[in-house]
N, C-alpha and C positions, 0 to 999 in steps of 0.2 A: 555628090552630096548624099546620095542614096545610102551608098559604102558608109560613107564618115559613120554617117546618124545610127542605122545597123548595127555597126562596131560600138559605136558608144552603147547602146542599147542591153549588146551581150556583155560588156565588160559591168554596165550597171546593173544589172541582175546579181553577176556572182559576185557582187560588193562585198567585203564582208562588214555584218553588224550585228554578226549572234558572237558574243564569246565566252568562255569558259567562264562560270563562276568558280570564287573561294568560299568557302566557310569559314567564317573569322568569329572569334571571341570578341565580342564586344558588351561590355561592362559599366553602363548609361548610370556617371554620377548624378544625385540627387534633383531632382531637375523642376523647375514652376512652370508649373502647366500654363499660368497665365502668360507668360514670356513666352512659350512654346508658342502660345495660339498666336501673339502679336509677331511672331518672327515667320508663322507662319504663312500670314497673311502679307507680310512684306517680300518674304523670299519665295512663296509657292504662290502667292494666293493669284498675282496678273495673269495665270496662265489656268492654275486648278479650281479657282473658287467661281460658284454658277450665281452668277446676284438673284436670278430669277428664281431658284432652287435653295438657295440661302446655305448650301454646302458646297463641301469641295468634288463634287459630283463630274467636274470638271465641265469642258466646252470645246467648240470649235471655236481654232484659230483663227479668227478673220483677218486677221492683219499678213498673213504670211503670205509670204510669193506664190502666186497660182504654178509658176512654174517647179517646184517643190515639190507639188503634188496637195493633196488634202490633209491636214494639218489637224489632231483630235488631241488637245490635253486629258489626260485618263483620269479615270475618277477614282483619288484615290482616299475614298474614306472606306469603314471598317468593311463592307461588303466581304465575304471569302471569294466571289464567283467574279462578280464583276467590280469591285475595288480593290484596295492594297491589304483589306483585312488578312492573305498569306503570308505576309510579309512579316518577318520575327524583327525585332530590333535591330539583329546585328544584319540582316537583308536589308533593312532602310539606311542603315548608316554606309555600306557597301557600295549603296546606290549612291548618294549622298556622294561620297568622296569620289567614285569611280565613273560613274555615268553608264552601268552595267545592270538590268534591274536583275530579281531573280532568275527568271529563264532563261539570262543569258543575252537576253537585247538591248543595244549600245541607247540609251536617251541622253544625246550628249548637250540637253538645255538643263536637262536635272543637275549636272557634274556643278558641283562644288568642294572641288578638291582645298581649296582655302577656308574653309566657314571652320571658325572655333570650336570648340569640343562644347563649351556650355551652350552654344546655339543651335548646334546638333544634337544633343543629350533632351534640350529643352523642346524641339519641335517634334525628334520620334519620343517624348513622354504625351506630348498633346498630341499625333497621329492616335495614341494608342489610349487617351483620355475617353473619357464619357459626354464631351460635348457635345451638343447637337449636329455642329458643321461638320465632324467625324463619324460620325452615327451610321452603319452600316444602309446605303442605297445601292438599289440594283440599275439604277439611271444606266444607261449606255449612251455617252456623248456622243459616237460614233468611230468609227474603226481609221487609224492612221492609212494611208496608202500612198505612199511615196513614188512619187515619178521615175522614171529611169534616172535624171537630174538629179533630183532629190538623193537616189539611193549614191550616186556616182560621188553627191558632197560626200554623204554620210562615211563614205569611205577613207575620206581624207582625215576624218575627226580621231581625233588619239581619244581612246578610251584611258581612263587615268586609272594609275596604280594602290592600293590600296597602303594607306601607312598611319603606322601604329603611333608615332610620334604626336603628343599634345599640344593641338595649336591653342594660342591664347589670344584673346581677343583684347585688341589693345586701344581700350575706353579712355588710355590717361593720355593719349596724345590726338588732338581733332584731327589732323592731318592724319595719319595714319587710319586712325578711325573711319577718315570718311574714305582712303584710301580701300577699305576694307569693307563697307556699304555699299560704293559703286561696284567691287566686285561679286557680293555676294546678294546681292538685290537685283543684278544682271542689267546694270544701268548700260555697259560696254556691249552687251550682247546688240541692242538695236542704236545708240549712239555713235557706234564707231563705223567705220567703213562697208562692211556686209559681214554678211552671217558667215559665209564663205571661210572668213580671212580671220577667224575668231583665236586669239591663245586665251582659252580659260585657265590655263595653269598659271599664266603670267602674263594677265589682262594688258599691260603698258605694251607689250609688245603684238596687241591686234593692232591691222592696217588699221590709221584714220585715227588711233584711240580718243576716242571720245571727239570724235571731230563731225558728226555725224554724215548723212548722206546715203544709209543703209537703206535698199527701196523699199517698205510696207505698203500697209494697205488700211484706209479708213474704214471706217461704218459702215459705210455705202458704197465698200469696193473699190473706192477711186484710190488711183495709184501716189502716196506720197512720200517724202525722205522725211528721216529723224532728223533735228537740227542737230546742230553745231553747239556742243556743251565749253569747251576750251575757251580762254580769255582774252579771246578776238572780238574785234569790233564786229567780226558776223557770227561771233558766240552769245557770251555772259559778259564779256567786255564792262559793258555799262551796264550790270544789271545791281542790283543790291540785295544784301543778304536775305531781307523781308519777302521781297521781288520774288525770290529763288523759293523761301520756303513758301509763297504763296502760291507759286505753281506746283510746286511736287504736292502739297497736302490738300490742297483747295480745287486745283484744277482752276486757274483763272492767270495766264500770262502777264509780262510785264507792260503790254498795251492792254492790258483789261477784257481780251479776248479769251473765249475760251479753250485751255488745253484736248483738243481731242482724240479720242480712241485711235492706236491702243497705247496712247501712254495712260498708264494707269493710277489709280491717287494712293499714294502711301500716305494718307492720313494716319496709322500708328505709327509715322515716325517722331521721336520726340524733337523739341527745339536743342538741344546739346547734337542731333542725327546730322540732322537737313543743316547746321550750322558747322559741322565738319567738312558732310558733303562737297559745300560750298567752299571752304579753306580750302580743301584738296585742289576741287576743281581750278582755282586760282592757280596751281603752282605748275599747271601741266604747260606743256611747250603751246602758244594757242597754235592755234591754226583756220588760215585762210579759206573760211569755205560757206560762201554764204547761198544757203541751202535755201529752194523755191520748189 
């Protein structure tokens, strides 16, 4: 047992999760800051925004598998030193699609290789706005430190390629749309089978998708599973479309119980959002898994 754990050990050190950065041209159409901030608080904000701090100063993960290691989302408002203030446009958007920030370090929950060009244009115009919750803080949430475990996932995760092609966000079909929300809001990240088992490039194809059962962790440390999103009688089966928007924005489930940490409230999402969301989730294969 000694051997085994040893050998895992050395093999998880030399993991690799520094890689080469590009330099890329990138050329952010016209972009509303007001969209930016509301995109940015539905796609970055459950992990970077400090409610205590009222920015994106970032925090610790509490939800995350102690086996992992210690888990710190970075704070990424203007700061040079200690936030993303180095970061030029085309370094955020890099990250953005690739999961590589600028020094070269793999953050493979950033990676949105799928997110639209206007919702990307829109969120690095408001990183780089004059808003308060961007406004240079030198807060240190605290330093990531990855387990031997931790580093051994990390190894498995594909860093993503960068590409020049314009995605278009597709607002005129709900299905799709919400197909495209559950990817980019990282609903599949803690919904589907484990963090482990994730395809960010082609969400439908992580274990479980959307079937939950992935272990987190409450408020108070206690160890629990995401439910079951899929159209199973141990999913949304019988839930209804009010039901569904009233737990993502409200935080109040379909027994009237309250949704808790760390699912988080996308209260910016509008009723046209959470009413795709839900079409989508309807069409996925369900699956049997009723999650305690």
């Amino acid at each position: 047992m000694g051997t085994i754990l040893a050998a895992v050990t050395v093999l998880a050190v030399g993991c690799k999760i520094q890689y080469k950065t590009e330099q890329i041209s990138y050329k952010a159409a016209s972009a509303n800051v007001s969209e930016g901030k509301r995109m940015t608080m539905l796609a970055c904000g459950s992990c970077h925004y400090n409610f205590e701090t009222k920015d994106f100063s970032g925090k610790k993960l509490e939800d995350s598998p102690k086996f992992l290691g210690k888990i710190y989302a970075a704070n990424i408002t203007q700061h040079p030193e200690h936030g993303a203030g180095k970061y030029t446009p085309g370094e955020l958007a890099y990250l953005l699609r690739t999961g590589i920030g600028r020094t070269g370090r793999l953050m493979p929950y950033m990676h949105r290789p799928n997110m639209a060009d206007e919702d990307l244009d829109a969120i690095i115009a408001y990183l780089k706005s004059d808003d308060r919750a961007v406004k240079p803080s030198e807060r240190n949430p605290g330093e990531t430190k990855y387990s031997p475990i931790g580093r051994l996932g990390l190894s498995f995760t594909k860093a993503g390629k960068y590409q020049e092609a314009r995605i278009q966000k597709p607002v005129e079909d709900p299905v799709r749309l919400g197909k495209y929300l559950v990817d980019n809001l990282a609903c599949f990240h803690c919904h589907s089978k484990s963090f482990a088992s994730l395809d960010v490039h082609e969400p439908e194809r992580s274990k479980g998708f959307m079937g939950g059962g992935n272990k987190l962790r409450d408020a108070a440390g206690k160890k629990i599973k995401a439910p079951n999103l899929t159209p199973h009688a141990t999913g949304i089966l019988n839930w209804t479309e009010s039901e569904f928007r009233r737990a993502v924005t409200e935080g109040v489930s379909k027994d009237n119980s309250v949704v808790s940490y760390p699912m988080p409230l996308f209260a910016e999402l509008t009723q046209a959002e959470t009413s795709a969301i839900f079409a989508y989730l309807k069409t996925l294969p369900p699956i049997d898994n009723a999650v305690k």
